[in-house]
KERO-393220 format. One line per 2 residues: their letters; for each residue y, x, z of C-alpha. Coordinates in nm, 2 decimals. Example, Ala and Ser with C-alpha at 12.3 -4.5 7.8 and 13.67 -1.06 7.14 Angstrom:
<sites>
as) -0.45/1.23/0.78 ~ -0.11/1.37/0.71
</sites>
This chain:
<sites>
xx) -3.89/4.88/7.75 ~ -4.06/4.87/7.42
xx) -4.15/4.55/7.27 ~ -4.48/4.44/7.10
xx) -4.44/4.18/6.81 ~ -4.71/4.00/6.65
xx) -4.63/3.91/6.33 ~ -4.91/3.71/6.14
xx) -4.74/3.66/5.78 ~ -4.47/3.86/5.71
xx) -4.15/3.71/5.67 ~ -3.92/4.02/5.63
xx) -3.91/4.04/5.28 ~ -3.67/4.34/5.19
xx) -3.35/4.29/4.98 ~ -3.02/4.42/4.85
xx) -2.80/4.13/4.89 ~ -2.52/4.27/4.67
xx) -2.54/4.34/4.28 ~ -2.52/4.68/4.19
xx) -2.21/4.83/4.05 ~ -2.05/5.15/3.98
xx) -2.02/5.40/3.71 ~ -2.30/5.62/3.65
xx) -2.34/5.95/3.86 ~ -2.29/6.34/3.74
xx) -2.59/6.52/3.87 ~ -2.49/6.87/3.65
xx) -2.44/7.02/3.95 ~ -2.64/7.06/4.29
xx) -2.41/6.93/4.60 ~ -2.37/7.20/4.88
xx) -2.54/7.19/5.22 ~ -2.35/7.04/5.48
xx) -2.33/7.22/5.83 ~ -2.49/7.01/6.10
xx) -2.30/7.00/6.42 ~ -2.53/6.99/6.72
xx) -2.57/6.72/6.96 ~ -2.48/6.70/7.34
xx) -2.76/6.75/7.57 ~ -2.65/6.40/7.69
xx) -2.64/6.20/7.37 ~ -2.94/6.37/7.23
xx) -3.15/6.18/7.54 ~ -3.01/5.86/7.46
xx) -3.10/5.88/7.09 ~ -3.47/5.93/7.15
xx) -3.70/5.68/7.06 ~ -3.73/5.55/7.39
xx) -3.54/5.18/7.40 ~ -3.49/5.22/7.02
xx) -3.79/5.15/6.88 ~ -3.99/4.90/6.83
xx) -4.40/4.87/6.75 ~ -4.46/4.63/6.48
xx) -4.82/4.44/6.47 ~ -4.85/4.33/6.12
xx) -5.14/4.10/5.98 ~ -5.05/3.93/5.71
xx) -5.37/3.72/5.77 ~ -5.46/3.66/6.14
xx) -5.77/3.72/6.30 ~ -6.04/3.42/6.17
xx) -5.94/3.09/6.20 ~ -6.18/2.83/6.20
xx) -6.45/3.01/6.13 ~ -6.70/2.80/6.23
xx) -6.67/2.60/5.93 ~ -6.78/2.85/5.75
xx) -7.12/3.00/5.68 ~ -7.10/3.39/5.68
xx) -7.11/3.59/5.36 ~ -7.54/3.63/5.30
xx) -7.77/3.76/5.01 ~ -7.74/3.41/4.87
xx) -7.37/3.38/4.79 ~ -7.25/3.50/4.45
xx) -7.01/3.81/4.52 ~ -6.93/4.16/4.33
xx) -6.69/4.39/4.48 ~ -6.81/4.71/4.69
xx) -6.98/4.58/5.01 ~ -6.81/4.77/5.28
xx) -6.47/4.65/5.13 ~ -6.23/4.62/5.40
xx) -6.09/4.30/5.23 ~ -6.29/4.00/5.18
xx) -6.23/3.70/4.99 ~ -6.35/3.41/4.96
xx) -6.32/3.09/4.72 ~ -6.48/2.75/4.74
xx) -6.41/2.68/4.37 ~ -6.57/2.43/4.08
xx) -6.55/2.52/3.71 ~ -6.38/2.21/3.57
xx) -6.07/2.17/3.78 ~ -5.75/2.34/3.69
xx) -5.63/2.54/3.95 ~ -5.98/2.70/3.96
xx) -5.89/2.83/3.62 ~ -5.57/2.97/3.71
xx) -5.76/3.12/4.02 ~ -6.05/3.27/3.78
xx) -5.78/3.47/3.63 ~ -5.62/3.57/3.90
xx) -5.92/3.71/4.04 ~ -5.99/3.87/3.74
xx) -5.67/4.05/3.73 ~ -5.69/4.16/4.11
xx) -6.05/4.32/4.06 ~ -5.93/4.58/3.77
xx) -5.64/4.68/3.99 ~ -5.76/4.71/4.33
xx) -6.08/4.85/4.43 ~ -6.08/4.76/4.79
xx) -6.17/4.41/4.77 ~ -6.52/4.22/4.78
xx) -6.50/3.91/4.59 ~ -6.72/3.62/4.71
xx) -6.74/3.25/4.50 ~ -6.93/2.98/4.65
xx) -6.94/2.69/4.36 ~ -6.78/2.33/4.49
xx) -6.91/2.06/4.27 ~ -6.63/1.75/4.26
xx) -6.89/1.55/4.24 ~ -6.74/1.17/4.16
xx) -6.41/1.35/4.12 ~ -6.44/1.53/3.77
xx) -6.67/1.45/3.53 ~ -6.89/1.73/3.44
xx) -6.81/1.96/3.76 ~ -7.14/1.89/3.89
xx) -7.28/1.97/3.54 ~ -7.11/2.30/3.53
xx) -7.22/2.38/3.85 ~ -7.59/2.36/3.76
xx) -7.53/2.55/3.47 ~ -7.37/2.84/3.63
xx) -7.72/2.82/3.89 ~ -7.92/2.78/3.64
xx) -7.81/3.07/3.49 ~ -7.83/3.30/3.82
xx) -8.22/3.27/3.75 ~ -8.19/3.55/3.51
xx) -7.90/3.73/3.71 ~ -7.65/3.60/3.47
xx) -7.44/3.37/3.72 ~ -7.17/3.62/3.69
xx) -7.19/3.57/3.28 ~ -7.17/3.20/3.33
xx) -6.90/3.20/3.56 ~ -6.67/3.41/3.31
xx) -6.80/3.20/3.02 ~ -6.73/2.84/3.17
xx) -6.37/2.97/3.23 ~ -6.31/3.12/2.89
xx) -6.44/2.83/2.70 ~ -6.29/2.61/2.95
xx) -6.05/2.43/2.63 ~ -6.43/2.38/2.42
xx) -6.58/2.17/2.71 ~ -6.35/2.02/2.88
xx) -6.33/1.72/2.64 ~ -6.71/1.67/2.60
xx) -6.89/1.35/2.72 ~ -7.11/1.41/3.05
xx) -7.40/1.40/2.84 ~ -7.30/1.64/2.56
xx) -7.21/1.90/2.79 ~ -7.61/2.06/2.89
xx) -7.68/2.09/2.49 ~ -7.38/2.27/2.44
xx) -7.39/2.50/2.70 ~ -7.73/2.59/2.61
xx) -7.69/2.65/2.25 ~ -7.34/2.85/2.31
xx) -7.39/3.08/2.61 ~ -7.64/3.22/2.41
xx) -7.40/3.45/2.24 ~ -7.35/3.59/2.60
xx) -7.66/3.68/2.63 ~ -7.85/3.41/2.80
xx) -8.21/3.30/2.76 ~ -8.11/2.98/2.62
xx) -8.50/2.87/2.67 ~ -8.52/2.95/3.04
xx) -8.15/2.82/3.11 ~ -8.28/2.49/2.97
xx) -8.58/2.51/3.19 ~ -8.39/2.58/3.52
xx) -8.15/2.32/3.42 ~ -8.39/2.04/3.42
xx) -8.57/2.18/3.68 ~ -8.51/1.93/4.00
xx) -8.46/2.21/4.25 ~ -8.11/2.35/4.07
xx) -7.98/1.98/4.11 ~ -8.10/2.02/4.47
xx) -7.95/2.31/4.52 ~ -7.57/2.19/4.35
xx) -7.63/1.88/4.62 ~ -7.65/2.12/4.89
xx) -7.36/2.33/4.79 ~ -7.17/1.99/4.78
xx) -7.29/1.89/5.10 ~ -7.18/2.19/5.30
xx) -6.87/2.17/5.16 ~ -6.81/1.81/5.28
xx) -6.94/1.95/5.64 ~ -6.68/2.20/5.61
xx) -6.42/1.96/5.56 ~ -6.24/2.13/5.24
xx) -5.97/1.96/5.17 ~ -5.92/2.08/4.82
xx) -6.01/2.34/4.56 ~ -5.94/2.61/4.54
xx) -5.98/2.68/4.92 ~ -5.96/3.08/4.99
xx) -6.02/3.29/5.28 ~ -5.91/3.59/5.34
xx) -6.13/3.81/5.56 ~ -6.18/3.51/5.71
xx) -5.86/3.35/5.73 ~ -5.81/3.00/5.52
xx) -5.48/3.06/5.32 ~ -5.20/2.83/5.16
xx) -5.26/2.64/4.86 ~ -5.02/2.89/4.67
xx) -5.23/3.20/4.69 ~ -5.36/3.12/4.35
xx) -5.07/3.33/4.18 ~ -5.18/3.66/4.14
xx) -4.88/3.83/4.19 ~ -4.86/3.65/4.59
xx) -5.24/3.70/4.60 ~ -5.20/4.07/4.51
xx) -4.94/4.13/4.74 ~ -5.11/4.01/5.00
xx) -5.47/4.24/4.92 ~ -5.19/4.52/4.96
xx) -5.00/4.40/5.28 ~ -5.35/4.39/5.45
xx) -5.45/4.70/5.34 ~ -5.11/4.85/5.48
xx) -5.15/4.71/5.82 ~ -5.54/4.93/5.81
xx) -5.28/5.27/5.73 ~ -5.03/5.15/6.00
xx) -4.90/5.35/6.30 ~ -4.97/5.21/6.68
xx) -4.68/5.39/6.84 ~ -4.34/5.48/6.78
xx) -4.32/5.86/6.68 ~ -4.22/6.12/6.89
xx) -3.87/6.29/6.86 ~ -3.93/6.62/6.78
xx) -3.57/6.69/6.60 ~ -3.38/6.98/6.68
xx) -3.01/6.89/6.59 ~ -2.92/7.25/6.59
xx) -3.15/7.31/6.26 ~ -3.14/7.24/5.91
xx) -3.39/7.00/5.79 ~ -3.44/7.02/5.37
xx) -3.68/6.78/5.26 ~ -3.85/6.84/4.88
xx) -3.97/6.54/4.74 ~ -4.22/6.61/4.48
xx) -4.26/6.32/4.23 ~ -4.44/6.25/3.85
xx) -4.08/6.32/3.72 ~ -3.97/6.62/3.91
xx) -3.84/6.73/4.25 ~ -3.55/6.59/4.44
xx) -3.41/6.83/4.72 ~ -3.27/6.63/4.98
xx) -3.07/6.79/5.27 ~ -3.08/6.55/5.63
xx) -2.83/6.48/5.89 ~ -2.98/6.51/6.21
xx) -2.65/6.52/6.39 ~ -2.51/6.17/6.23
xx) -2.87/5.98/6.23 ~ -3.16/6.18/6.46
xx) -3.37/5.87/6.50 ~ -3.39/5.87/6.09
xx) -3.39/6.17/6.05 ~ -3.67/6.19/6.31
xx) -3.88/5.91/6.19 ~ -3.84/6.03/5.81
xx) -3.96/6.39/5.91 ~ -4.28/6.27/6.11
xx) -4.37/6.02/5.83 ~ -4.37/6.30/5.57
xx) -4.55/6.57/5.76 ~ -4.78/6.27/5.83
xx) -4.83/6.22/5.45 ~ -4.74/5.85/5.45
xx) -4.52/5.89/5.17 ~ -4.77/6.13/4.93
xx) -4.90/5.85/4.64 ~ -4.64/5.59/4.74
xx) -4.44/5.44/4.44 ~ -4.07/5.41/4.38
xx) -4.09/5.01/4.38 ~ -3.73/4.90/4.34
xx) -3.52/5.11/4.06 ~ -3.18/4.97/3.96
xx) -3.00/5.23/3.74 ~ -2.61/5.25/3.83
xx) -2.70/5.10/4.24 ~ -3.04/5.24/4.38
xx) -3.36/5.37/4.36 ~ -3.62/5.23/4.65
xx) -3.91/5.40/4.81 ~ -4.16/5.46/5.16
xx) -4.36/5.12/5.10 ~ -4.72/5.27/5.07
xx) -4.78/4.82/5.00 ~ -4.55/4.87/4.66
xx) -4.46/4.54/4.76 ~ -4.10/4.64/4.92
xx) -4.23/4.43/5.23 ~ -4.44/4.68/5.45
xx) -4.35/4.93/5.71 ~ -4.46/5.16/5.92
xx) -4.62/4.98/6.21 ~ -4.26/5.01/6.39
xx) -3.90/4.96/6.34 ~ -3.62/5.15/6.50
xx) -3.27/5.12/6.60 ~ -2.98/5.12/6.28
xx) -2.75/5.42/6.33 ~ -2.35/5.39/6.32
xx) -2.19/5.71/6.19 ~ -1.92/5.86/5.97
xx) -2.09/5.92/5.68 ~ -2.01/5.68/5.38
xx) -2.20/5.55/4.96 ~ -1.85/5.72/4.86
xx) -2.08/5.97/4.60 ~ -2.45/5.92/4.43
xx) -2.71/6.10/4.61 ~ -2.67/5.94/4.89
xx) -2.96/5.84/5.12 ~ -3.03/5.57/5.34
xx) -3.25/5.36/5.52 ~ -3.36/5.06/5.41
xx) -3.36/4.76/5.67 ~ -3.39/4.39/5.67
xx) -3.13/4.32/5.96 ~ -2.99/4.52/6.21
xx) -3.27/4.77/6.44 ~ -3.51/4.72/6.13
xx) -3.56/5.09/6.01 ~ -3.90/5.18/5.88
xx) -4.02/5.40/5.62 ~ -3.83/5.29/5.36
xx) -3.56/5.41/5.27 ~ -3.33/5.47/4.93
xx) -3.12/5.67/4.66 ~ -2.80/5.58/4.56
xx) -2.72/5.63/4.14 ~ -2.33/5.58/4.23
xx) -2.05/5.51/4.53 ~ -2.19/5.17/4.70
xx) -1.89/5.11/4.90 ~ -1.99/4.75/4.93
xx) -2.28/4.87/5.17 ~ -2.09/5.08/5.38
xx) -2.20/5.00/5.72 ~ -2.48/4.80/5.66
xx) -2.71/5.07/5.62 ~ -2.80/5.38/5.81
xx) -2.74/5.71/5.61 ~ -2.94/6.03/5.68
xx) -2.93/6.22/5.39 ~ -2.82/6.31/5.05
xx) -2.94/6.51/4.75 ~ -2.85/6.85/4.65
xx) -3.04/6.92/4.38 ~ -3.23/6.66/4.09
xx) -3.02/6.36/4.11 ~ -3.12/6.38/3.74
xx) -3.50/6.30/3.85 ~ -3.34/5.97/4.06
xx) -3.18/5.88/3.71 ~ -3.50/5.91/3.50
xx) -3.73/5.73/3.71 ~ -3.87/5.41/3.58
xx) -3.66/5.11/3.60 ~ -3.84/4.81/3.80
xx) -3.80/4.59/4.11 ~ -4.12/4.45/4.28
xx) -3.90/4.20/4.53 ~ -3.88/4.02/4.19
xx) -4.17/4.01/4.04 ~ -4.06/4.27/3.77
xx) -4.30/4.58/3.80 ~ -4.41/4.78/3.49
xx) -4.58/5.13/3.62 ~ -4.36/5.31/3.87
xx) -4.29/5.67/3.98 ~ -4.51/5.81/4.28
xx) -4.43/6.05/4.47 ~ -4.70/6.34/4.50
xx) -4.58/6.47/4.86 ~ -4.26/6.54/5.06
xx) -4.24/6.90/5.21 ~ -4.00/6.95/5.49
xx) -3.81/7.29/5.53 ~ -3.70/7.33/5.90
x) -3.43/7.63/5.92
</sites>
C-alpha cells in the first residue's frame, strides 16, 4: 500500500557523492533515436505506480507551535511585505545586540529577492542586558510617530559602528541631531522621546516579551513556527522561504501511468540558452519516464533553474525550490536497467537513496562510470548537448549560486 510520510524539516539534502571527472563531451553531432522495445502486458502492470510510489508531506516548518505565546500579527506591529503573503515572519529583535544586526541584513537581502514574504519586527528591549537597547528602542517608537519607524530601524542598523560606543546618556542627542539626514523631524522625535508614554510603551514591549518566555534574540517565527537559532544566515533563511513555498506548489498523489511503451516519447526542453532534444526510454525506466512526462505537461518544470552545473560531470535541474532539496510531493521507486554514463548526454534521475526519485533529475557533460547503478537512467540527448555545455556554472548544495539557466517549458512529442 502507499505510504504517507510527514516530514517536518527536510533532511534529504541532495548530493553527488563522487567528484566529477572525465574528458569533455563532443556534441557536433546529434545522437540517433533509439528504438524502444515494448513491454509485456505482465511487467507493464507491475511497473505502475501502484506499490512504487510514495506521497511525500513536506513542511519545512510544522503547523504552529506554541502559539499561544504569541500575540497575533495586528495594525500595531511594525511589518512591510504584501499582506496576503503566504509566508510570514516574524522577529522579536532589539537594535543593539549583534545577531540582530546580522539578522537586519538578512532580512534585507530576503525582501529584494523574494516577493512572497510579509515581514513583521516586534522590538525586544534587553533592558539590564545591553546598555542603550532600551534607548534604541524608544527611538525607533518615537520615530513611528511620523511613520518613520521603518527609517529608524534601517538607520540604527547602518550606523550601528557610530553608536554602539556612546555612553547611555549621549546616545538621545545623537540620534536626534543625526537621523535628521534621514529625513526625520528631529523636533517631534525629541518630543516623543521624552514623552512618558513611548517609555511606556518600550516597558510593555519588554514585558510581553518576558510573558512569552523568549529565550534569546533574535527569536523568529515562521508562519508561526519558532525556528533554530541559526536561521539568521540568509542563505538557510532563504532556503527555507523557498522550501515552504514549494510544499504550497506540491502534488497530493502519485501521478498516473499514462505511458505507452510502444511509443516514442521526445521531450524539447526549451531554456534561456537554447533547446535540448532529449529522446526517453520508456521500455528501460516507465515509472521515470512516466513521472517526467506528467510533470512537464503539468508545467512544473517551466521557470525552474538549472541549480547544480559542474562542467566535465553534470548539469542538475526539476527543483522549482533552486535549493537542490525539494521534490515533487512524492518519490518513486529507482529503476535497474541496461542502460549505462558510458557517453555525455546521458539522463538521469536524481535521488537521495534508493526509491527516492522525484522531479529532479540530471545531464551528464561526459562517461560517469563511477555512477553506474546508482542512478536511474531514462533518457539521453540527441540534439544541443552544446546548450548543457554553455549553461552557467554553479552549485546551490554549496552555497555557490551566481544567476542560473531556467528553463522556459518542456514540450513532449508522443509518436
Amino acid at each position: 500500500m502507499k505510504r504517507i510520510l510527514y516530514i517536518f524539516f527536510l533532511s534529504l539534502p541532495v548530493f553527488f557523492l563522487l567528484l566529477a571527472c572525465g574528458a569533455q563531451p563532443n556534441a557536433d553531432e546529434p545522437l540517433p533515436i533509439i528504438p524502444v522495445a515494448p513491454l509485456t502486458p505482465a511487467s507493464a502492470e507491475e511497473l505502475t505506480p501502484q506499490g512504487n510510489c510514495t506521497t511525500i508531506v513536506t513542511q519545512p516548518t510544522p503547523e504552529a507551535n506554541d502559539a499561544s505565546s504569541f500575540p497575533p500579527i495586528s495594525a500595531a506591529d511594525f511589518s512591510f511585505g504584501a499582506a496576503d503573503a503566504p509566508i510570514m515572519i516574524v522577529e522579536y529583535c532589539d537594535f543593539q545586540s549583534t545577531s540582530c544586526r546580522v539578522m537586519s541584513d538578512s532580512i534585507a537581502k530576503l525582501m529584494k529577492s523574494h516577493d512572497n514574504v510579509r515581514f513583521v519586527f516586534r522590538p525586544l528591549p534587553l533592558v539590564g542586558m545591553l546598555d542603550k537597547s532600551d534607548k534604541a528602542v524608544v527611538a525607533a517608537l518615537a520615530a513611528a510617530e511620523q511613520d518613520k519607524f521603518w527609517t529608524m530601524y534601517d538607520f540604527l542598523f547602518v550606523t550601528y559602528a557610530s553608536w554602539e560606543a556612546l555612553q547611555p546618556d549621549e546616545f538621545y542627542a545623537w540620534v536626534i541631531r543625526e537621523s535628521e539626514q534621514t529625513g526625520i523631524d528631529p523636533a517631534r522625535l525629541e518630543s516623543a522621546i521624552n514623552d512618558p508614554a513611548t517609555t511606556t510603551r518600550m516597558m510593555s514591549l519588554y514585558e510581553a516579551a518576558k510573558k512569552a518566555n523568549i529565550p534569546a534574540v533574535p527569536l523568529v517565527l515562521i508562519n508561526g513556527s519558532v525556528q533554530q537559532s541559526y536561521i539568521t544566515d540568509y542563505q538557510i533563511l532563504s532556503e527555507m522561504v523557498d522550501l515552504i513555498a514549494l510544499g504550497q506548489k506540491q502534488l497530493t498523489a502519485c501521478p498516473p501511468f499514462d505511458i505507452n511503451a510502444q511509443k516514442q516519447y521526445i521531450a524539447t526542453i526549451q531554456t534561456e540558452k537554447g533547446d535540448i532534444v532529449m529522446q526517453l526510454f520508456p521500455d528501460k525506466a516507465p515509472l521515470a519516464v512516466n513521472s517526467f512526462v506528467f510533470l512537464a505537461r503539468q508545467k512544473w518544470y517551466d521557470g525552474v533553474t538549472f541549480h547544480r552545473v559542474i562542467p566535465g560531470f553534470v548539469a542538475q535541474t526539476g527543483d522549482p525550490s533552486g535549493t537542490g532539496k525539494g521534490n515533487p510531493g512524492y518519490f518513486f521507486n529507482s529503476e535497474t536497467n541496461d542502460l549505462l554514463f558510458d557517453k555525455p548526454g546521458m539522463v538521469a534521475m536524481e535521488n537521495s537513496g534508493p526509491d527516492t526519485n522525484g522531479s529532479q533529475f540530471f545531464i551528464t557533460f561526459a562517461p560517469a562510470p563511477q555512477i553506474d547503478g546508482s542512478y536511474t537512467i531514462f533518457g539521453q540527448v540527441i540534439t544541443g548537448l552544446d546548450v548543457v555545455e554553455n549553461l552557467t556554472p554553479r552549485d546551490a548544495l554549496s552555497g555557490v549560486t551566481p544567476p542560473g539557466d531556467k528553463i522556459i517549458s518542456i514540450d513532449i512529442v508522443e509518436k
